[in-house]
gemmi code that builds the backbone of each chain (N, CA, C; Angstrom):
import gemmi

chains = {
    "A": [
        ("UNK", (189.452, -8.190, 121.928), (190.064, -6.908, 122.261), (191.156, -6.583, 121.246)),
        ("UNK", (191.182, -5.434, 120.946), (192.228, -5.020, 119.890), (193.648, -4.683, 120.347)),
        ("UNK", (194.853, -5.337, 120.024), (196.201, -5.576, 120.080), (196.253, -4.365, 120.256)),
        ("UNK", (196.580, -3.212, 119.296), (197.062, -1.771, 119.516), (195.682, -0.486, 119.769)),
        ("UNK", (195.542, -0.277, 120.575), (194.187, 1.014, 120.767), (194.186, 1.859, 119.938)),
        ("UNK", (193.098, 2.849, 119.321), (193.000, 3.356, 118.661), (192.963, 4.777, 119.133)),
        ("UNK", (193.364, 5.992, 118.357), (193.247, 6.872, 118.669), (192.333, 7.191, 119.836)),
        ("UNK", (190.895, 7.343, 119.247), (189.659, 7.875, 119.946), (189.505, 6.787, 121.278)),
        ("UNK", (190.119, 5.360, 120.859), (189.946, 4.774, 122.396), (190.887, 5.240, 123.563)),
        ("UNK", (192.226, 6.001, 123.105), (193.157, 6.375, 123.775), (193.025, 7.380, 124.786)),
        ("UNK", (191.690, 8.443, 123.400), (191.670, 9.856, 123.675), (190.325, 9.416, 124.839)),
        ("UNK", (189.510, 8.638, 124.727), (188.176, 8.515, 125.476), (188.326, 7.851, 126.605)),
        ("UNK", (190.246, 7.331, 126.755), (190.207, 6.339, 128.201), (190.971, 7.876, 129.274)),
        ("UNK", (191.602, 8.982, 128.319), (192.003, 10.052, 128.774), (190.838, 11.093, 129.623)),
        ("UNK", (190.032, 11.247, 128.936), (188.708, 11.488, 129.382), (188.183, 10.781, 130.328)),
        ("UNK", (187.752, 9.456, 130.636), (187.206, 8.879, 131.816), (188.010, 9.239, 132.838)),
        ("UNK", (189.231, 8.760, 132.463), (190.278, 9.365, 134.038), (189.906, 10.599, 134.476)),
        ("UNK", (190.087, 12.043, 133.479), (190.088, 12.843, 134.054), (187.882, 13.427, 134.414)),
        ("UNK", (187.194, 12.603, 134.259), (186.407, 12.119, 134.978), (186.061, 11.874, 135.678)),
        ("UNK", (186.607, 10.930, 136.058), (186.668, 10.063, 137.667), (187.514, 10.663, 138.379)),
        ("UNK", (188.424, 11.632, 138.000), (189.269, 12.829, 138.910), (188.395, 13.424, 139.927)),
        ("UNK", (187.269, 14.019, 138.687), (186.154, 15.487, 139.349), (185.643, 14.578, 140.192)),
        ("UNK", (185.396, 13.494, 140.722), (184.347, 12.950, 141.525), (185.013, 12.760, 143.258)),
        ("UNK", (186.324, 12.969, 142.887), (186.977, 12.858, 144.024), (186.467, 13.875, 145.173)),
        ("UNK", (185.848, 13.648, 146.197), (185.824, 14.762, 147.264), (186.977, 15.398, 147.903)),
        ("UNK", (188.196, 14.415, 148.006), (189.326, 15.207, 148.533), (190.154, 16.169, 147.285)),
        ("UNK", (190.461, 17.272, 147.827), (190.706, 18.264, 146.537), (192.203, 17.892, 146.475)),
        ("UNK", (193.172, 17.549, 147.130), (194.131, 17.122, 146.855), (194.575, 15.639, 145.957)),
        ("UNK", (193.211, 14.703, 146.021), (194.130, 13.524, 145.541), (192.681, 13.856, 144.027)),
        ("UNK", (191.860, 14.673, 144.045), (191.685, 15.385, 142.683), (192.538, 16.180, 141.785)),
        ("UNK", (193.138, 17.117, 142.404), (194.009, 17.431, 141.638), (195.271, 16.735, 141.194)),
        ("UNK", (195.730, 15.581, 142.298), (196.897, 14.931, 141.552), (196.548, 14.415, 140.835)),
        ("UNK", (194.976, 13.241, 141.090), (194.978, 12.688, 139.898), (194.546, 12.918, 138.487)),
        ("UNK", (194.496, 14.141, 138.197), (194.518, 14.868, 137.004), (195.685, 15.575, 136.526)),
        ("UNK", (196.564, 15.683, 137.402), (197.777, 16.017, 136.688), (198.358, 15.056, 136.548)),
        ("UNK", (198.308, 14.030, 137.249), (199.022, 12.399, 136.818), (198.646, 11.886, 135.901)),
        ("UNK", (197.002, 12.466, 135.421), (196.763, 11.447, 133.646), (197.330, 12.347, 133.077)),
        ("UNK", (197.979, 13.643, 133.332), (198.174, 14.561, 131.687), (199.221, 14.014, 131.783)),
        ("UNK", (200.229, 14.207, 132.947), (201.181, 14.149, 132.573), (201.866, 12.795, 132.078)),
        ("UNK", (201.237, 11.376, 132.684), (201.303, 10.129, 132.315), (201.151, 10.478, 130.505)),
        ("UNK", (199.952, 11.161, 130.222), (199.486, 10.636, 128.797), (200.603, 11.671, 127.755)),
        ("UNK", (200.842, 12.598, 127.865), (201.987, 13.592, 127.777), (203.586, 12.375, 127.583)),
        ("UNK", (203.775, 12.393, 128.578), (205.165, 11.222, 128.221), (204.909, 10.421, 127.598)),
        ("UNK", (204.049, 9.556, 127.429), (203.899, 8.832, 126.461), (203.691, 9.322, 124.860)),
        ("UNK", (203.570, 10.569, 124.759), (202.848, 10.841, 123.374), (203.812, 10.141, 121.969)),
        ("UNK", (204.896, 9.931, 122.230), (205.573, 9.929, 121.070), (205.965, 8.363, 120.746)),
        ("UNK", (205.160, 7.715, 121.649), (205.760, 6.239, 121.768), (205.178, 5.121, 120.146)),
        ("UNK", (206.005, 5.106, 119.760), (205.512, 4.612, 118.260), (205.476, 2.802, 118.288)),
        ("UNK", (206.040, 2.287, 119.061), (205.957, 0.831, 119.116), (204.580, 0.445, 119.636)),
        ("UNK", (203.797, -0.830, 119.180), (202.706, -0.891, 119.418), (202.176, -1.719, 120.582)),
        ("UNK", (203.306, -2.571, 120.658), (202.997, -3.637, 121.439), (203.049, -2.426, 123.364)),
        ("UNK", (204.827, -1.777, 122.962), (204.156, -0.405, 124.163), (203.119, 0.284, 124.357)),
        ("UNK", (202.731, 0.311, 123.319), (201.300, 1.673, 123.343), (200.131, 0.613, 124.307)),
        ("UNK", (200.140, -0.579, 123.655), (199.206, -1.658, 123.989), (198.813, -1.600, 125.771)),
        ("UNK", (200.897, -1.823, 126.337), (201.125, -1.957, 127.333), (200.780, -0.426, 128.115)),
        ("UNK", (200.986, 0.457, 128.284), (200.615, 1.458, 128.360), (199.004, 1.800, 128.226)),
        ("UNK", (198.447, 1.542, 127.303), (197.108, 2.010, 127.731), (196.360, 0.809, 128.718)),
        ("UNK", (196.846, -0.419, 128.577), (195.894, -1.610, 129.744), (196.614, -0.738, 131.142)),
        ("UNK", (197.648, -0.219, 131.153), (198.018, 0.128, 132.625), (197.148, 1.337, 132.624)),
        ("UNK", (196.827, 2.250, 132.104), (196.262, 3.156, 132.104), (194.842, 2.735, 132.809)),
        ("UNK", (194.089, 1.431, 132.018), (192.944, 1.094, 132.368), (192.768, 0.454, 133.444)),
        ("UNK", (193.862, -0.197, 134.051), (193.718, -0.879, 135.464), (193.971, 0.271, 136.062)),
        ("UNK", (194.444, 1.468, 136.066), (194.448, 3.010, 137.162), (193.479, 3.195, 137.346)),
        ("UNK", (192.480, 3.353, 135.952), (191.208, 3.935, 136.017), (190.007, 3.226, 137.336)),
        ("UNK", (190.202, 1.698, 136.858), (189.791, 0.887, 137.861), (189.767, 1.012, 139.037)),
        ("UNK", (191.059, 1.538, 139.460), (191.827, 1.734, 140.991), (191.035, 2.988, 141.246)),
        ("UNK", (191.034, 3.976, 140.548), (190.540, 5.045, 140.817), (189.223, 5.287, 141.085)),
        ("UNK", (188.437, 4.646, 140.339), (187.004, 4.557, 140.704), (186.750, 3.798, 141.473)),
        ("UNK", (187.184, 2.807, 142.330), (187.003, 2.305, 143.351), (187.699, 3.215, 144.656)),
        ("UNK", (188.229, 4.373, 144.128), (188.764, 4.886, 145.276), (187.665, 5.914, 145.314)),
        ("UNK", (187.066, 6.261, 144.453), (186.332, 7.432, 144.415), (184.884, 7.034, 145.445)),
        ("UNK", (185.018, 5.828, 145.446), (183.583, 5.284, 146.087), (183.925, 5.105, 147.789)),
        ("UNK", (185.011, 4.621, 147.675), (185.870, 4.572, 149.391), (185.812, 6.252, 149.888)),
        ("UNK", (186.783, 6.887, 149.007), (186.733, 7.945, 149.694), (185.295, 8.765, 149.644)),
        ("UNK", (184.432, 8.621, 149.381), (182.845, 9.100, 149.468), (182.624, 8.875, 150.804)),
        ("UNK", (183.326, 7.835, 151.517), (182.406, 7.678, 152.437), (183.233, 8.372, 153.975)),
        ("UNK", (184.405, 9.139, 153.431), (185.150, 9.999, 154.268), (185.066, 11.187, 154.365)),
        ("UNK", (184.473, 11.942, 153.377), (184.070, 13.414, 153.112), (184.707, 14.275, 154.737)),
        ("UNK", (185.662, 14.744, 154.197), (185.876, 15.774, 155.063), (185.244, 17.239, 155.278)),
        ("UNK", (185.055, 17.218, 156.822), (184.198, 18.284, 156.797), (184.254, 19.533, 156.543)),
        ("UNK", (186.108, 19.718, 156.805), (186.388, 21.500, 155.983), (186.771, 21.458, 154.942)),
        ("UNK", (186.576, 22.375, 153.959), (186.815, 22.130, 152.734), (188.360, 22.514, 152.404)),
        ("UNK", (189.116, 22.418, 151.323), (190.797, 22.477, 151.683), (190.759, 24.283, 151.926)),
        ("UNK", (192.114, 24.687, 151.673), (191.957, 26.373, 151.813), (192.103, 26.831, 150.020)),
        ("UNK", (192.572, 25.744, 149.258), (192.533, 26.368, 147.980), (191.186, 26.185, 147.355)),
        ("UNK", (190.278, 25.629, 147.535), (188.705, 25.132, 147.025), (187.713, 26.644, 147.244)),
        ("UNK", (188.421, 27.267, 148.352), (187.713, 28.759, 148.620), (187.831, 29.823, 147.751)),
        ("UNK", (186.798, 30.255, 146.835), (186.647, 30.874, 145.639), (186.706, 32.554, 146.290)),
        ("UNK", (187.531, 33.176, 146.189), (187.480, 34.745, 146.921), (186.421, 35.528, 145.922)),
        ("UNK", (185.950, 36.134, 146.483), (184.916, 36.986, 145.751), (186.145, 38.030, 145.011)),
    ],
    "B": [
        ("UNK", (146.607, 57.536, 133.322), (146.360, 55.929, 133.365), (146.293, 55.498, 131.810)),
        ("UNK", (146.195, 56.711, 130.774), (146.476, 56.296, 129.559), (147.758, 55.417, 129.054)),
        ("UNK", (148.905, 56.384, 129.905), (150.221, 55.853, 129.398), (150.175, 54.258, 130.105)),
        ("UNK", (150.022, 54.152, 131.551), (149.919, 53.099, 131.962), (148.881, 51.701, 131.252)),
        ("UNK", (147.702, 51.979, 130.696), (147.324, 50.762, 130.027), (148.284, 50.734, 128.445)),
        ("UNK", (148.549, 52.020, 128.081), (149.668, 51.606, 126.645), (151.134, 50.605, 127.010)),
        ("UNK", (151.311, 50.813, 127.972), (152.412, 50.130, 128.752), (152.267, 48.980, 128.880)),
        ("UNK", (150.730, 48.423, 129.753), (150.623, 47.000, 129.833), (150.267, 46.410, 128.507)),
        ("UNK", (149.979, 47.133, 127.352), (149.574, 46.569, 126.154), (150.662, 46.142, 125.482)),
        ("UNK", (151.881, 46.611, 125.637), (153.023, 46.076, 124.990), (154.173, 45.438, 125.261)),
        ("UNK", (153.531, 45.601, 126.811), (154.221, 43.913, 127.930), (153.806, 42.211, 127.320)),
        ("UNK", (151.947, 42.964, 126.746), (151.602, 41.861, 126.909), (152.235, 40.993, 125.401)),
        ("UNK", (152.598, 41.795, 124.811), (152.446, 41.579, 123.095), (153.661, 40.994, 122.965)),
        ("UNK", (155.172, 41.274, 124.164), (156.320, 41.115, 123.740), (156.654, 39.922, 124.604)),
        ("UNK", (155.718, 39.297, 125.692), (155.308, 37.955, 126.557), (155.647, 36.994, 125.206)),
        ("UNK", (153.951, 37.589, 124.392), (154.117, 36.684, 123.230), (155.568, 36.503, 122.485)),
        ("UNK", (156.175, 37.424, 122.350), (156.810, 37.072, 121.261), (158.285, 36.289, 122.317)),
        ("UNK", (158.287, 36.185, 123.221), (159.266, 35.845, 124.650), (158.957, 34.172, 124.189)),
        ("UNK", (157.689, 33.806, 124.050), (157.552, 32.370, 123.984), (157.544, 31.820, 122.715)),
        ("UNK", (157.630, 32.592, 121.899), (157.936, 32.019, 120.599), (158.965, 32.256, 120.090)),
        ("UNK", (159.600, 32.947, 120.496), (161.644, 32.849, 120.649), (161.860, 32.001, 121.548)),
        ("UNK", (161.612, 31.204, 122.721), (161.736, 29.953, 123.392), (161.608, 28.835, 122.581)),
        ("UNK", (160.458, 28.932, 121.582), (160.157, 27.694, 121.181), (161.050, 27.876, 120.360)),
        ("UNK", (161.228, 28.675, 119.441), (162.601, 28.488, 118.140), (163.952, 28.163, 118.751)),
        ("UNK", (164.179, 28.295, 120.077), (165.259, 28.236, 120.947), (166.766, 29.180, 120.306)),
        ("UNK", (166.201, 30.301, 120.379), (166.788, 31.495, 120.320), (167.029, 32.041, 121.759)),
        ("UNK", (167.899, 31.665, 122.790), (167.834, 32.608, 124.153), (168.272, 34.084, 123.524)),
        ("UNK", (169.010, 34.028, 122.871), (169.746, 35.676, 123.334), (168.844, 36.521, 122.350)),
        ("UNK", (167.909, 36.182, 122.032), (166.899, 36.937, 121.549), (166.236, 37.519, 122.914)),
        ("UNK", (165.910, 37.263, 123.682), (164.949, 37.724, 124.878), (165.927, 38.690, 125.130)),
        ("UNK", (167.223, 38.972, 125.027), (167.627, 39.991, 125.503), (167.406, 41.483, 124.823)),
        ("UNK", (167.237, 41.037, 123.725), (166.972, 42.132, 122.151), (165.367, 42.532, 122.439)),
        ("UNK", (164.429, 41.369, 123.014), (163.074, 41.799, 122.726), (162.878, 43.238, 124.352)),
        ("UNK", (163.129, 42.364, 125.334), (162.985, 43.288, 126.791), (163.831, 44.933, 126.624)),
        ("UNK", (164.573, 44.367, 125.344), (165.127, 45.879, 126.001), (164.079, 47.038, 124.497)),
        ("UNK", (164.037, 46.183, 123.354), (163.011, 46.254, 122.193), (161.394, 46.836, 122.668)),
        ("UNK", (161.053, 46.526, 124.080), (159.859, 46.754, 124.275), (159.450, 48.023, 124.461)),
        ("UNK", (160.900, 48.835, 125.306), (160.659, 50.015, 126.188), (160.417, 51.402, 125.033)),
        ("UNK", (160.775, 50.784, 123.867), (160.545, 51.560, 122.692), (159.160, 51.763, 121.829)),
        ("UNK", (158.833, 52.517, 121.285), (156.961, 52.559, 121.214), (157.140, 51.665, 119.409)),
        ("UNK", (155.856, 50.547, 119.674), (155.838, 50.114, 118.332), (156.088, 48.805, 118.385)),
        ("UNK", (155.037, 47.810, 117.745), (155.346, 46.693, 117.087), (156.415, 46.122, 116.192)),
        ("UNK", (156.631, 46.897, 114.892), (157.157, 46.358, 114.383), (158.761, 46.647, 114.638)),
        ("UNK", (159.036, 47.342, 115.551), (160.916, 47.316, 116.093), (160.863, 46.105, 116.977)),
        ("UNK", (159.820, 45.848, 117.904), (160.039, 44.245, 118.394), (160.032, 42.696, 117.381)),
        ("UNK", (159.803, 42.637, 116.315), (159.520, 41.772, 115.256), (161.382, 42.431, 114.628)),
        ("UNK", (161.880, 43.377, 113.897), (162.823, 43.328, 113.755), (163.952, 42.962, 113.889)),
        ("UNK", (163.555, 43.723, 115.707), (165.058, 43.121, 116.576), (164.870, 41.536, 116.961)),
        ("UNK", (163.865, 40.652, 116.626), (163.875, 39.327, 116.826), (164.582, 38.692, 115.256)),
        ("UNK", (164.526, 39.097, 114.298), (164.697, 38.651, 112.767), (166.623, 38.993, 113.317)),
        ("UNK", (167.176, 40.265, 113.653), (168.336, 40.570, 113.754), (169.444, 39.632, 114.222)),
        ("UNK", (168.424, 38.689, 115.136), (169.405, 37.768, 115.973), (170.002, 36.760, 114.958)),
        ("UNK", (171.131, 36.310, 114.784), (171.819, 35.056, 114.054), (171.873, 33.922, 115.480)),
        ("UNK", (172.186, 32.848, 114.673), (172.526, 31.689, 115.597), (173.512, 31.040, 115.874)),
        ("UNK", (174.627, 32.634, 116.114), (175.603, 32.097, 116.634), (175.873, 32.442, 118.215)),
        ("UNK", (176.679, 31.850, 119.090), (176.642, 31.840, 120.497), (176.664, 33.689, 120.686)),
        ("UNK", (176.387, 33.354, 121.882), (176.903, 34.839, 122.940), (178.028, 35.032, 122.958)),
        ("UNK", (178.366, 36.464, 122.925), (179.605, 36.824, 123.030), (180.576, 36.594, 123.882)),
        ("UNK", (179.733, 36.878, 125.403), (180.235, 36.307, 126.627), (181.048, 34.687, 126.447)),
        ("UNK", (179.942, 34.077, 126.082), (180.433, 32.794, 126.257), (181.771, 32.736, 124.963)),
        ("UNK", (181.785, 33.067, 123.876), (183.065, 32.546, 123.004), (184.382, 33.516, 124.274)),
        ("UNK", (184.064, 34.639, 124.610), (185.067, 35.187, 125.376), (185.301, 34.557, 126.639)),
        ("UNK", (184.407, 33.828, 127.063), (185.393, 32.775, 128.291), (185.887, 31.830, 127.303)),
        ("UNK", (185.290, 31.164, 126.341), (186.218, 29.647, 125.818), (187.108, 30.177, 125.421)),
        ("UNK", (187.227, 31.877, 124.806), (188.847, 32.355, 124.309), (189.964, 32.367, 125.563)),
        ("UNK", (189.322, 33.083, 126.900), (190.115, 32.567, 127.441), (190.791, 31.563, 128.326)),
        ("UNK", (190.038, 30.211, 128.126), (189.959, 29.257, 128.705), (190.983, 28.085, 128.018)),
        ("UNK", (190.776, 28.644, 126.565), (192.006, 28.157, 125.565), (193.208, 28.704, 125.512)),
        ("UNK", (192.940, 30.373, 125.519), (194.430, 30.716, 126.205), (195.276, 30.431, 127.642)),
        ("UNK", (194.402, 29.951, 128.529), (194.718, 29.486, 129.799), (195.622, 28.038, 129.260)),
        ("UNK", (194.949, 27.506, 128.319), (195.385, 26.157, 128.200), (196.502, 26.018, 127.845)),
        ("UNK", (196.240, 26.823, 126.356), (197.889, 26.636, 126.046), (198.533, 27.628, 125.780)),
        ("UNK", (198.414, 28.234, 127.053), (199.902, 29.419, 127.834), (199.990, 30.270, 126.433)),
        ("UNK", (198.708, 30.543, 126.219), (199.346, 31.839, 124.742), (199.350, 32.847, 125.689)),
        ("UNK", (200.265, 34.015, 124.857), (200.483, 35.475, 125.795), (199.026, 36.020, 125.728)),
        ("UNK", (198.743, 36.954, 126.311), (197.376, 37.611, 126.706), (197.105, 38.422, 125.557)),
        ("UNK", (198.020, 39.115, 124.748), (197.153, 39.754, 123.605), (197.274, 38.978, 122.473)),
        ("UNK", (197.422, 37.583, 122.433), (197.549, 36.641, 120.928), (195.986, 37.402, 120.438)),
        ("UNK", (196.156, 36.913, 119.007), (194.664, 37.001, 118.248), (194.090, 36.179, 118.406)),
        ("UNK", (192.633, 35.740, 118.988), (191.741, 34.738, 119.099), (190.454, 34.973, 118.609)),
        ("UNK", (190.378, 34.408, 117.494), (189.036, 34.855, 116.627), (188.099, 33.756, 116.903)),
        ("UNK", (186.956, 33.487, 117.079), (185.846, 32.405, 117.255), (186.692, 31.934, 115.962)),
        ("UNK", (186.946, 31.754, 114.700), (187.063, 31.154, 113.798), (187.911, 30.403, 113.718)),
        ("UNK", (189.245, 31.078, 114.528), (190.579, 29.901, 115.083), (190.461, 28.529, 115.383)),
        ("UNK", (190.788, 27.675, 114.648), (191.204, 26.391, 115.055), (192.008, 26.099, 115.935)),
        ("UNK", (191.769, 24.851, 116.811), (193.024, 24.962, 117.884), (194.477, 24.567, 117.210)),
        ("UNK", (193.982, 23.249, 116.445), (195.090, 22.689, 115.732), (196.022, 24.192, 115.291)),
        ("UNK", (195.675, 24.360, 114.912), (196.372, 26.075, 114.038), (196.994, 26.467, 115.240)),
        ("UNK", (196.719, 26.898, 116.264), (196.706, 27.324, 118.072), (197.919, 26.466, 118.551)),
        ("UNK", (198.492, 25.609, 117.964), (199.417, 24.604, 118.684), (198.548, 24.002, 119.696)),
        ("UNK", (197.334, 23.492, 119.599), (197.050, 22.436, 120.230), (196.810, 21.000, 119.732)),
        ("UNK", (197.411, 20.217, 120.917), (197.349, 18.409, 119.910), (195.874, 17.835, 120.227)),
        ("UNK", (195.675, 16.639, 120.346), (194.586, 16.151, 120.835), (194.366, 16.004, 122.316)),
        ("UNK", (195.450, 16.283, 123.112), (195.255, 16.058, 124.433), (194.630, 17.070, 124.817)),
        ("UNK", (195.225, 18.246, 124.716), (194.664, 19.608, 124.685), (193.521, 19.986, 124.411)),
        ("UNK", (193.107, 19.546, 123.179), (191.477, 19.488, 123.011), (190.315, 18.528, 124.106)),
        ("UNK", (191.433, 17.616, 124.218), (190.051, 16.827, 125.587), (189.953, 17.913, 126.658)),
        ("UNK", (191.578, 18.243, 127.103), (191.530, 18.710, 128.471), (190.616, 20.575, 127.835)),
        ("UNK", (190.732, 20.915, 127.340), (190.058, 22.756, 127.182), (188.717, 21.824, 127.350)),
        ("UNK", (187.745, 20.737, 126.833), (187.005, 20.343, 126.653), (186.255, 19.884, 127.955)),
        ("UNK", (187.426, 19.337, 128.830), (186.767, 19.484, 130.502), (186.949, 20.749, 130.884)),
        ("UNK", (187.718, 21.574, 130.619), (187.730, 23.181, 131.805), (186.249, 23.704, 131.219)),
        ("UNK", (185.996, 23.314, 130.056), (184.621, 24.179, 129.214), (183.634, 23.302, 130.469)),
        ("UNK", (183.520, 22.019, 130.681), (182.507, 21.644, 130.761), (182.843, 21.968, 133.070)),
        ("UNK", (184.055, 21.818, 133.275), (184.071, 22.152, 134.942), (183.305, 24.281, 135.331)),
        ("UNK", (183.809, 24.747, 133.733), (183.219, 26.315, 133.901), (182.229, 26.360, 133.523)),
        ("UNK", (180.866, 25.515, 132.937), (179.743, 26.038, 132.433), (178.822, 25.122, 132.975)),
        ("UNK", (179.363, 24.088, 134.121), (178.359, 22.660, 134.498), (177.889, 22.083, 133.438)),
        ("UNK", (178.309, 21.604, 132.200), (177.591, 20.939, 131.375), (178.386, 19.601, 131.437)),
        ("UNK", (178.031, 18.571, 130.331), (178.580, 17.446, 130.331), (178.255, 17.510, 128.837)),
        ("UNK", (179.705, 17.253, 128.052), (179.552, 17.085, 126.418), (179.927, 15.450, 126.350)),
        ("UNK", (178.770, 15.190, 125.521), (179.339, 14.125, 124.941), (180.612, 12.974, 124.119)),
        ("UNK", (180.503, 11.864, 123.977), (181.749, 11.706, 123.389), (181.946, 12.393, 121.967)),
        ("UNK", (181.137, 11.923, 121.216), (181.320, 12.124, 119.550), (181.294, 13.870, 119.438)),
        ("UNK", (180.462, 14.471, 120.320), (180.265, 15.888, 120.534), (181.788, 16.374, 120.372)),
        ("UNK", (182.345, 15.852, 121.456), (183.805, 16.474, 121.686), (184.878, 16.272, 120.766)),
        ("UNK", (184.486, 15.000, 120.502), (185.706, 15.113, 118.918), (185.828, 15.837, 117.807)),
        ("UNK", (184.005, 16.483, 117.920), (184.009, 17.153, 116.240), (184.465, 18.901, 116.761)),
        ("UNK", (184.708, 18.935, 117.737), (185.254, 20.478, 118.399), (186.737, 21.057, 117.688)),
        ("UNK", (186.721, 21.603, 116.793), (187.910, 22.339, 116.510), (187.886, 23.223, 116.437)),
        ("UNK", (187.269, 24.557, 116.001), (187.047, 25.817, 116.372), (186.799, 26.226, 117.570)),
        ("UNK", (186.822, 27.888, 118.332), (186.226, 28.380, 119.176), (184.733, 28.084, 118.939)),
        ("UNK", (184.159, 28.878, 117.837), (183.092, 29.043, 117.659), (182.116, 27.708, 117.635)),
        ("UNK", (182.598, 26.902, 117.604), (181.734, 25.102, 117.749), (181.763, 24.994, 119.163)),
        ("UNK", (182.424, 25.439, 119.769), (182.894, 24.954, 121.078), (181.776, 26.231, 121.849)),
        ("UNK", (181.670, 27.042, 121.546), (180.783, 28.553, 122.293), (179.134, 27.472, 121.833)),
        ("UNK", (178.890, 27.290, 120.477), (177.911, 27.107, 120.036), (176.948, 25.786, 120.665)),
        ("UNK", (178.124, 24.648, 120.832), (177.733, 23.614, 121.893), (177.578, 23.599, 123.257)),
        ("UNK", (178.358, 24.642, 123.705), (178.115, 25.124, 125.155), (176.613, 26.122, 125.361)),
        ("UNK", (176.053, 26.635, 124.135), (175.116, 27.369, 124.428), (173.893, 26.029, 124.238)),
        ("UNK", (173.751, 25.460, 123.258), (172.981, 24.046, 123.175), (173.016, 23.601, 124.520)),
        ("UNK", (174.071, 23.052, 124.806), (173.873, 22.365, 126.149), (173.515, 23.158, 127.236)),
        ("UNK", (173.907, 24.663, 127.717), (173.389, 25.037, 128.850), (171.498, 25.572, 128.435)),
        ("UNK", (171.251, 25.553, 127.479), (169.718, 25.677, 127.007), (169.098, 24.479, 127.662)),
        ("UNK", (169.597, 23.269, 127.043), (168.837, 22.319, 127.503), (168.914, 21.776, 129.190)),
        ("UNK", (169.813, 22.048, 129.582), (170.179, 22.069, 130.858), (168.929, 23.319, 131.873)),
        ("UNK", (168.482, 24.330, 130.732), (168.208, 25.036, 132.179), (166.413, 24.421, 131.020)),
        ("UNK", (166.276, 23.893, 130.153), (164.892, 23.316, 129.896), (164.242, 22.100, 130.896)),
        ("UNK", (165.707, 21.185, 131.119), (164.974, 20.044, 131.952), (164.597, 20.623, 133.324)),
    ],
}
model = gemmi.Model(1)
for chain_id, residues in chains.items():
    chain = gemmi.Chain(chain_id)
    for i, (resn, *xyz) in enumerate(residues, 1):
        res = gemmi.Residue()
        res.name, res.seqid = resn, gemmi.SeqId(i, " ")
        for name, pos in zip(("N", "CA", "C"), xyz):
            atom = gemmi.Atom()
            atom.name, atom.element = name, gemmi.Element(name[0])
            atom.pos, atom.b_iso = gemmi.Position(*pos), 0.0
            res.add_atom(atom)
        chain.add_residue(res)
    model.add_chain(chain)
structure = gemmi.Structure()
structure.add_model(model)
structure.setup_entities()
């Protein structure tokens, strides 16, 4: 495994998260958890030490983990009304 | 019943040319030929098929224009030319993933990885969205 991540691995672990966001059935812990990777990946942008960046993206990747195992739990809760913001007004 | 068999004669002729703009995978040609038909004559349906270029629909670069202006909070009358780069646009790389999911949550597609990196223009971004919803409505 490589000490410091690389751009495109940074940019492609940004992407799976917000991924595994859309799969969420509850529209609330979808939308947080897509504003929690921007804004997670956002604060971090300027972090120039490597051994941080390192630390920072493995935490990133154990979320992802967490998350897709939540995405499979909460599948099996599907609520039956949909929220009131998910309702598209004509 | 004259006019009526001249009618079905040039339904049938512009069918043809419907499936051989499919096979070149030209969609927005079918829009040029159906409306090309109601006009008397072969060779204005063969024209208006040569007329088409292969660049996206208009529609579609005008949602990714404003789907990029959604993104990054430009005022509503900025200039947005298909030719604009985002980089140029004040967008970083995060920005480009995320316009890159609203493209793909507004058009149901799914872009690839390497796909999405080579995206810096509008006009790449309209042009891959028309690729992908083609093949999407082929399978």
């Amino acid at each position: 495994m490589a000490s410091t991540p690389s751009k495109s691995q940074i940019l492609s672990l940004f992407r799976s998260l917000l991924r595994t966001a859309r799969d969420f059935s509850d529209y609330n812990i979808r939308e947080y958890t897509k504003r929690r990777t921007i804004d997670g990946f956002r604060h971090n942008r300027h972090v120039s030490d490597p051994s941080s960046i390192a630390a920072a993206y493995s935490d990133a990747e154990s979320q992802l983990q967490i998350a897709r195992r939540q995405v499979i739990v909460y599948s099996l809760y599907v609520p039956k009304l949909k929220s009131v913001m998910e309702i598209k007004h004509a | 019943m004259a006019a009526v068999s001249a009618t079905s004669v040039t339904f049938g002729s512009s069918l043809k040319l419907l499936k051989s703009s499919q096979i070149t995978g030209k969609a927005s040609s079918l829009k040029m030929v159906t409306v090309g038909w109601t006009k008397s004559g072969f060779p204005s349906l063969r024209t208006s098929r040569f007329r088409v270029s292969c660049s996206a629909k208009p529609e579609t670069v005008q949602k990714v224009c404003e789907i990029v202006k959604k993104q990054l909070a430009l005022p509503a009358e900025s200039e947005l030319t298909p030719e604009s780069k985002f980089a140029a646009l004040g967008a970083d790389s995060l920005d480009t993933v995320e316009i890159v999911m609203s493209l793909e949550e507004e058009f149901g597609i799914s872009v690839e990885e390497e796909s999405s990196q080579n995206i810096t223009t509008v006009q790449e971004a309209a042009d891959l969205i028309e690729k992908l919803v083609q093949k999407k409505s082929e399978a």
